[in-house]
N, C-alpha and C positions, 0 to 999 in steps of 0.2 A: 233462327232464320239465316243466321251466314257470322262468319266471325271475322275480323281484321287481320290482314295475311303480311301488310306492308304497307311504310309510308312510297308516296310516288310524286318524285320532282320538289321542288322547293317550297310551294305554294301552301301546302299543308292537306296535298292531298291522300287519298287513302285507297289501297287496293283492297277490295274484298272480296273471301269467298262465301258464296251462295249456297246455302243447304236449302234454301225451296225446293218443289217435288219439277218446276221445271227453276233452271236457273234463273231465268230472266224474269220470273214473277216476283224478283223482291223488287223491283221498279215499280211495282204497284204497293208497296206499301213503304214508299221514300221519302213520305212527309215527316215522322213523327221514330227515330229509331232511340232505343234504350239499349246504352254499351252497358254490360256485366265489367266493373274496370277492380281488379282487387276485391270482390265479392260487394263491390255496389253498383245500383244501377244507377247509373247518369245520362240524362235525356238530351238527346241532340235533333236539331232541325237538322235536313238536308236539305243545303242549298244546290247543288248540282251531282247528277250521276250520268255517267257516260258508260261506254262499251268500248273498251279499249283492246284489239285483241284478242277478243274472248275472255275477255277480264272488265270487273267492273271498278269503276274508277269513278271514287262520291268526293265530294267535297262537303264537308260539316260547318255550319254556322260557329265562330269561334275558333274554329282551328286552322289558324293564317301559317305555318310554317311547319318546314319536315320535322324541326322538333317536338315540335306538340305531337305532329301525327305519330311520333313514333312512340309516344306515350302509350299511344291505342292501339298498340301491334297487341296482338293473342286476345284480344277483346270478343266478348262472343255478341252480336248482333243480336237484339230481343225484338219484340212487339208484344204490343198491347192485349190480353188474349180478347179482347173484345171486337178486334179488327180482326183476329184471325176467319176466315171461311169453313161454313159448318161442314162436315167429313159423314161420309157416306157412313151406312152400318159397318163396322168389322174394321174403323180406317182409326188410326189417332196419331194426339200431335208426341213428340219425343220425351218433353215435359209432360206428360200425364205418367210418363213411366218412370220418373224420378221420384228415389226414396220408396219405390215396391222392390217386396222379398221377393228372390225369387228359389 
């Protein structure tokens, strides 16, 4: 869904980028995100996301300070496949093509 690109400001906020098919559709799924952090997932609330710039800008339940945030830099941004939106014939999600030969 988007991965963590940088911490932003002192607060323990987080720049992130958006790999949804439009950018701003991962606002619609900003209750409930799971960071990939060192090959585990760890579940975070979002307590706020803004549009800063062209950039989006989440604040995470837990993470009060740039240092934490910067713990989550290169983190790749997941969801739940059961939230994900069902996909037309001939369309799929990027994870269905992990771990196929090709």
């Amino acid at each position: 869904m988007g991965s963590i690109a940088k911490s932003y400001g002192v607060k323990g906020w987080i720049k992130v980028n958006s790999y949804t098919n439009q950018r701003c559709n991962i606002i619609d799924y900003s209750r409930l995100w799971i960071l990939e952090i060192k090959g585990k997932n760890i579940y975070f609330k979002v307590k706020r996301i803004r549009l800063v710039h062209r950039f989006f800008i989440v604040q995470l339940y837990g993470i009060k300070t740039c240092e934490k945030a910067k713990t989550l830099i290169g983190s790749l941004i997941k969801l739940q496949k059961k939230l994900l939106p069902n996909l037309q014939k001939g369309e799929y999600y990027l994870y269905q093509f992990k771990n196929l030969r090709v």
